[in-house]
PLY file of the C-alpha trace (Angstrom):
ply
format ascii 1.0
element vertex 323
property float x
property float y
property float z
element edge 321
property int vertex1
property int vertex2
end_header
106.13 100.12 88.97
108.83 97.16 88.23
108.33 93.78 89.56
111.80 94.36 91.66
109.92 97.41 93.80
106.43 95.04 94.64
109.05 92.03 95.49
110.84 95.05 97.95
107.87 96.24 99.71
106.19 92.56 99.82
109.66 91.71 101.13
109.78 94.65 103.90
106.15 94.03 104.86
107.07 90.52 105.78
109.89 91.15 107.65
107.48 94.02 109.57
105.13 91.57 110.47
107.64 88.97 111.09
108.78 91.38 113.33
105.61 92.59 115.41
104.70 88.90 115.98
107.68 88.54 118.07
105.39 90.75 120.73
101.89 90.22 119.12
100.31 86.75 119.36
97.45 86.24 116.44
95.95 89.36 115.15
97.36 88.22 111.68
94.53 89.61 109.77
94.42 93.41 111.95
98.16 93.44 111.57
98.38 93.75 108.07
95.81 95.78 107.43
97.00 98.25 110.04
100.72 98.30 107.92
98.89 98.83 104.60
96.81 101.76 105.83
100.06 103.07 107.43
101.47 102.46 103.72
98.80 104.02 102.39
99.45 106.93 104.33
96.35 106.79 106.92
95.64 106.69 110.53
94.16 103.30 111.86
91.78 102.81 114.69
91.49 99.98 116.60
88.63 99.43 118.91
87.57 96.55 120.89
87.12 95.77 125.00
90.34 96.44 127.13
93.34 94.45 127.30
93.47 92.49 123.51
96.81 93.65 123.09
96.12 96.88 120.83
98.55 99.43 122.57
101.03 96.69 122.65
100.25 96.20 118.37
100.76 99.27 117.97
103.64 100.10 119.72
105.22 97.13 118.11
104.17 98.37 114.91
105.97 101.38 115.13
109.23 100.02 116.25
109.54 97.55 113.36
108.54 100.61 111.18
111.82 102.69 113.08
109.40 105.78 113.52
109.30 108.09 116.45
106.98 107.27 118.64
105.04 108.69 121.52
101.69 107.59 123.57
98.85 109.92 124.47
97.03 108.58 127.61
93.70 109.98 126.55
91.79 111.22 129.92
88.62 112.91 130.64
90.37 115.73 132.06
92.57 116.47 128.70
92.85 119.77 126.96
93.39 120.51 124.03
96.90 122.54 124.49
98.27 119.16 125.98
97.53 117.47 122.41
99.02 119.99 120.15
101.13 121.80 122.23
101.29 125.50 123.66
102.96 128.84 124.23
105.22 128.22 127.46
106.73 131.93 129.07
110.76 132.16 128.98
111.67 133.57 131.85
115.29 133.88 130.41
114.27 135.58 127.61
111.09 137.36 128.51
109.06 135.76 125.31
106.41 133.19 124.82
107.86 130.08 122.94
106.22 127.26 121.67
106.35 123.68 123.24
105.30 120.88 120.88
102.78 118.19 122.10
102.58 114.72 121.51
101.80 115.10 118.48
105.20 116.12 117.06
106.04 112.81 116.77
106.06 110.16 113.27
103.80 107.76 115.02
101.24 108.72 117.68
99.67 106.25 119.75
96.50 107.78 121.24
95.09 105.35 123.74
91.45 105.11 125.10
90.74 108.31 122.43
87.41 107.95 123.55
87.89 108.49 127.05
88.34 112.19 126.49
86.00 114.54 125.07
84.88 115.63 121.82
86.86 119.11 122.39
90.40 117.62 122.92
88.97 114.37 120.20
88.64 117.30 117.86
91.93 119.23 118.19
93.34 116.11 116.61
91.44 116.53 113.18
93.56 119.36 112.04
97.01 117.28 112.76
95.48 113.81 111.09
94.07 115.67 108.05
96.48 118.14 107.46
99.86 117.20 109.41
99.86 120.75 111.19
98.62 122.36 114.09
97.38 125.71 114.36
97.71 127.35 117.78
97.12 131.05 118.65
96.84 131.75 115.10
100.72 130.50 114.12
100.35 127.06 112.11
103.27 124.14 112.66
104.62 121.53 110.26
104.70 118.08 111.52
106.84 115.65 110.94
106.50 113.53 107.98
105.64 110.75 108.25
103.40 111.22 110.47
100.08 108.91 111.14
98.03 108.17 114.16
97.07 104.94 115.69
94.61 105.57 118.25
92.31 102.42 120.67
88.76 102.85 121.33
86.85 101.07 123.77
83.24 99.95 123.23
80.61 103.23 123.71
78.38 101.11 126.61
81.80 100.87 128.47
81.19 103.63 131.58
83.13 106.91 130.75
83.60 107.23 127.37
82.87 109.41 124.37
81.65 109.03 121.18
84.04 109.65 118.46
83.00 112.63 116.12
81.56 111.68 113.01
84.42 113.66 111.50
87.17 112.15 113.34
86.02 108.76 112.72
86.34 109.68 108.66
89.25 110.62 109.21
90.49 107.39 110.47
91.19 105.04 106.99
90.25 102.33 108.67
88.55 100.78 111.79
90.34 97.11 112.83
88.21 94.87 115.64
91.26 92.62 117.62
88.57 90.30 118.60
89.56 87.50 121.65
92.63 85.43 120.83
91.70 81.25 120.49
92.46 79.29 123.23
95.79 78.20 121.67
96.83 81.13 121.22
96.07 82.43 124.56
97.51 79.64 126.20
100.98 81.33 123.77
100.85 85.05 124.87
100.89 83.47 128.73
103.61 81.34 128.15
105.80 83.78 126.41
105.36 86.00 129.16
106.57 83.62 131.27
109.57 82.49 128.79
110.60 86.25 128.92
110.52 86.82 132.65
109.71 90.61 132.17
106.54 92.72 131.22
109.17 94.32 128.18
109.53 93.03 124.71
111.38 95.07 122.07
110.72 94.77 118.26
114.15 95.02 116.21
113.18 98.01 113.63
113.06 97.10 110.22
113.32 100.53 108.16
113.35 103.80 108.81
111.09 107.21 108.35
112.83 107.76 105.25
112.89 103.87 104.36
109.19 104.38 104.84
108.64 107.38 102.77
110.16 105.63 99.69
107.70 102.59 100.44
105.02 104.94 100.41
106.06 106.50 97.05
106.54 103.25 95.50
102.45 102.57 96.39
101.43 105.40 94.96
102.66 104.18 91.82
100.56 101.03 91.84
98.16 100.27 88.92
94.52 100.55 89.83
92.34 99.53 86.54
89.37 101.83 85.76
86.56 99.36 86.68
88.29 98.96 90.30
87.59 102.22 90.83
84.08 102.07 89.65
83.65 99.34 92.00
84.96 101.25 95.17
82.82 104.00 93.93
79.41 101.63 93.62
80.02 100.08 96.89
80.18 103.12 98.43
76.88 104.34 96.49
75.58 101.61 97.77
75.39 102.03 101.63
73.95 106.02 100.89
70.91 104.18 99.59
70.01 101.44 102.01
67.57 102.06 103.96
68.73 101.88 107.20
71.50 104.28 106.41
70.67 108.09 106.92
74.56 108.97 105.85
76.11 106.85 103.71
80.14 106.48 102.98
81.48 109.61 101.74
83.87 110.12 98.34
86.46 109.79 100.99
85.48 106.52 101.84
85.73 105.40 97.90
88.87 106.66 97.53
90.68 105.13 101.33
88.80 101.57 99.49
91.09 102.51 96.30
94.41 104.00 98.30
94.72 100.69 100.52
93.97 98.39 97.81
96.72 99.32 96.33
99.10 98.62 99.54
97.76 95.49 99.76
98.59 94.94 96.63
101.58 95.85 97.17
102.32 93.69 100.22
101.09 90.86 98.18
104.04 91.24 95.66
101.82 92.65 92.99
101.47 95.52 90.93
98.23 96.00 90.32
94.87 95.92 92.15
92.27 93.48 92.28
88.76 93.22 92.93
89.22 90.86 95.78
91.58 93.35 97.20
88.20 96.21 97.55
86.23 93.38 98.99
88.71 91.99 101.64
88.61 96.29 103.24
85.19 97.25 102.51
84.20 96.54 106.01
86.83 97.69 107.90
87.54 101.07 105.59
83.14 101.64 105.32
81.35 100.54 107.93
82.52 103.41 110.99
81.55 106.44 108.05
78.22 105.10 107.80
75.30 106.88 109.97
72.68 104.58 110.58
69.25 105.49 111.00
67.31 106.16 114.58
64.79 102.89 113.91
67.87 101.42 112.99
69.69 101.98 115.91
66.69 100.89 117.94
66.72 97.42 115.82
70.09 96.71 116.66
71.62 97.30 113.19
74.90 96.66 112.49
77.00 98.89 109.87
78.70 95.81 109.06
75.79 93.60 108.22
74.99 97.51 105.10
78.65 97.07 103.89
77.98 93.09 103.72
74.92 94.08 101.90
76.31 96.51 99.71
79.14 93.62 98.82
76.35 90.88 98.10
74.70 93.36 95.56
77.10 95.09 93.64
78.61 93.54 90.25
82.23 92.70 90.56
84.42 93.42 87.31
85.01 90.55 85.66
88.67 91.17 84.25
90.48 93.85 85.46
94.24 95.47 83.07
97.14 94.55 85.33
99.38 97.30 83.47
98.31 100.93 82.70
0 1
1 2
2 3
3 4
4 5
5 6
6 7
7 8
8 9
9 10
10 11
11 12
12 13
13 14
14 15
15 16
16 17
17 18
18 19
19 20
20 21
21 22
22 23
23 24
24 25
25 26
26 27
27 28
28 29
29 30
30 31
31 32
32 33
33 34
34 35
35 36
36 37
37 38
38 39
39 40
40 41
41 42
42 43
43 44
44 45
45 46
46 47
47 48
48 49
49 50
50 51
51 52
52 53
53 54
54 55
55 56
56 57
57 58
58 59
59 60
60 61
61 62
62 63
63 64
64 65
65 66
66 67
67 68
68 69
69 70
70 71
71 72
72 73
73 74
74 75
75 76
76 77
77 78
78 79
79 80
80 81
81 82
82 83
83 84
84 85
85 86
86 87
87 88
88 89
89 90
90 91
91 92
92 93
93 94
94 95
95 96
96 97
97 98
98 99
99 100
100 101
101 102
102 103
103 104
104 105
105 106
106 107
107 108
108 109
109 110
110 111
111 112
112 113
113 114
114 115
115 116
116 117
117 118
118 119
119 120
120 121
121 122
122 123
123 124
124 125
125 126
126 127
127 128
128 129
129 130
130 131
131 132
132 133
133 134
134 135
135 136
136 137
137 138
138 139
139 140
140 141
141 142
142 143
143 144
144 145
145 146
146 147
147 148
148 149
149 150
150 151
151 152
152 153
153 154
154 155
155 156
156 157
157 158
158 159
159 160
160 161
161 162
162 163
163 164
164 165
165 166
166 167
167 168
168 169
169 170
170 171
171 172
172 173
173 174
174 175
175 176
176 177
177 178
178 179
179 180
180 181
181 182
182 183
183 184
184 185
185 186
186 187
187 188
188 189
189 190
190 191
191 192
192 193
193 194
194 195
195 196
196 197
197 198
198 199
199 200
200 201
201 202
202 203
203 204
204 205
205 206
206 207
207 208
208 209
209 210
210 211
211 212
212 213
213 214
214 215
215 216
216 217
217 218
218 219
219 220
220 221
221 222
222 223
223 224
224 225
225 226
226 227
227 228
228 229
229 230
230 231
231 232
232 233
233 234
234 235
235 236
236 237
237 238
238 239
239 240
240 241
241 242
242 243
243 244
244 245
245 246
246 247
247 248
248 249
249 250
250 251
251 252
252 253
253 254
254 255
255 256
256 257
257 258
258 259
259 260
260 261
261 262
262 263
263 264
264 265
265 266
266 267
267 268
268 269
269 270
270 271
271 272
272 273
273 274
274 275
275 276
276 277
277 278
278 279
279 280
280 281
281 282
282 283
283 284
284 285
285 286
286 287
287 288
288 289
289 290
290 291
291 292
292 293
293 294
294 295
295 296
296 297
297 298
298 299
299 300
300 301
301 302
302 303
304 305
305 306
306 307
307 308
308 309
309 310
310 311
311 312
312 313
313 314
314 315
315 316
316 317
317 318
318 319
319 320
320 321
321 322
């Protein structure tokens, strides 16, 4: 990895940003964790209570990025067939052919996932883990890139489902919008007004095969040794607290160690730091963690075990910046 590539994607991740915040007021923070993990090549989920501004982040998102893009207006009523697709009858030809879903698509905004149930939630999980979709027995490519943004809504909000344990680790990250300040709400009104129309448009900055070679060039970031230790110990750490009865899984270490390195890489460097581990650990651990019935009852918060896990274990001193 040359210093020219990490000035390139730091470069193109600026101008991304620079791009969504045209349409996106605040959400700094969210925003750029949501374009590493789509570096990084994962799927991002963002939940929080209704009308933040997450379809409209992600939809800006994936303009700036120049993907393909298509929403999925998740509903109680959903099936599974109208997620990946189905076998349609010709009448012209007398055959079955296949119709692709929604999820043919390089950037699949699934909104409300949790307002449909665990069956359709679940035909997802082949698609996000193995970009293809298996129907009546004949398996289908999808495009690449591909990656999945989906929006949750709180669980004590009336008709909704809980994600699958398995979907949610499937998910490389879980972002929280959180309400905007009161400058910066007093902004998103005002712009609306400025615009005089419920459209904005982000100008795209690359394209799916602009993105691919980003993603390339993070794979070849530097991650020292010990940083990997330390992803792996922090995740060791939440399987033995004691309100956890399922800790983070080796999938959790490694998404810690695969999106440190695109924020490295967004930060102009070539290597990964420490600080870099810390900054994710929440949002990357704390939605694989299964916390214990008494702990439920307490009002635990995964956050607060990945906070602990932080406070307790050792951080590497020095870390090699070059392999």
């Amino acid at each position: 990895m040359t210093n020219d590539e990490t000035a390139q994607i730091a470069d193109v991740g600026r101008r991304v940003l620079a791009g969504v915040r045209t349409a996106v007021v605040g959400m700094d923070e969210p925003l750029t964790l949501a374009l590493a993990t789509i570096l990084a090549g994962g799927h991002v989920l963002f939940e929080d209570v209704p009308g933040l501004g997450k379809t409209l982040a992600a939809r800006s998102l994936a303009e700036a990025l120049g993907l393909d893009f298509r929403r999925l207006q998740c509903t109680p009523d959903m099936l599974p067939g109208d997620v990946t697709g189905s076998y349609v009858y010709s009448p012209s030809t007398g055959e079955f052919a296949f119709r692709p879903g929604p999820l043919f698509t390089g950037l699949l905004l699934a909104d409300e996932i949790n307002r449909t149930t665990p069956k359709t939630q679940s035909a997802m999980l082949e698609a996000m883990a193995e970009r293809q979709v298996t129907v009546e027995g004949n398996r289908f490519a999808l495009p690449r890139p591909f990656h999945v943004i989906a929006t949750s809504n709180p669980i004590e909000y009336e008709g909704t489902y809980a994600l699958p344990e398995a979907q949610l680790d499937r998910f490389m990250v879980r972002l929280a919008v959180g309400y905007p300040g009161a400058e910066e709400e007093a902004r998103i009104i005002l712009d609306r007004v400025e615009r005089q129309s419920p459209d904005v448009e982000v100008a795209p900055v690359l394209d799916a095969e602009g993105l691919q070679r980003l993603q390339a060039a993070v794979e070849r970031i530097h991650v020292d040794p010990d940083v990997v230790r330390y992803a792996v110990e922090l995740a060791r750490a939440t399987r033995e607290a004691a309100t956890v009865a399922v800790g983070a899984s080796p999938r959790g270490s490694q998404a810690l160690v695969l999106l440190g390195r695109a924020l490295a890489a967004l930060d102009g460097r070539a290597y990964v730091r420490p600080d870099d581990i810390k900054r994710i650990a929440v949002p990357v651990l704390a939605h694989r963690l299964t916390l214990t019935p008494q702990a439920w009852a307490q009002g635990v918060d995964p956050r607060t075990v990945v906070d602990a896990a932080l406070a307790r274990t050792p951080v590497p001193p020095t870390v090699a910046t070059t392999p």
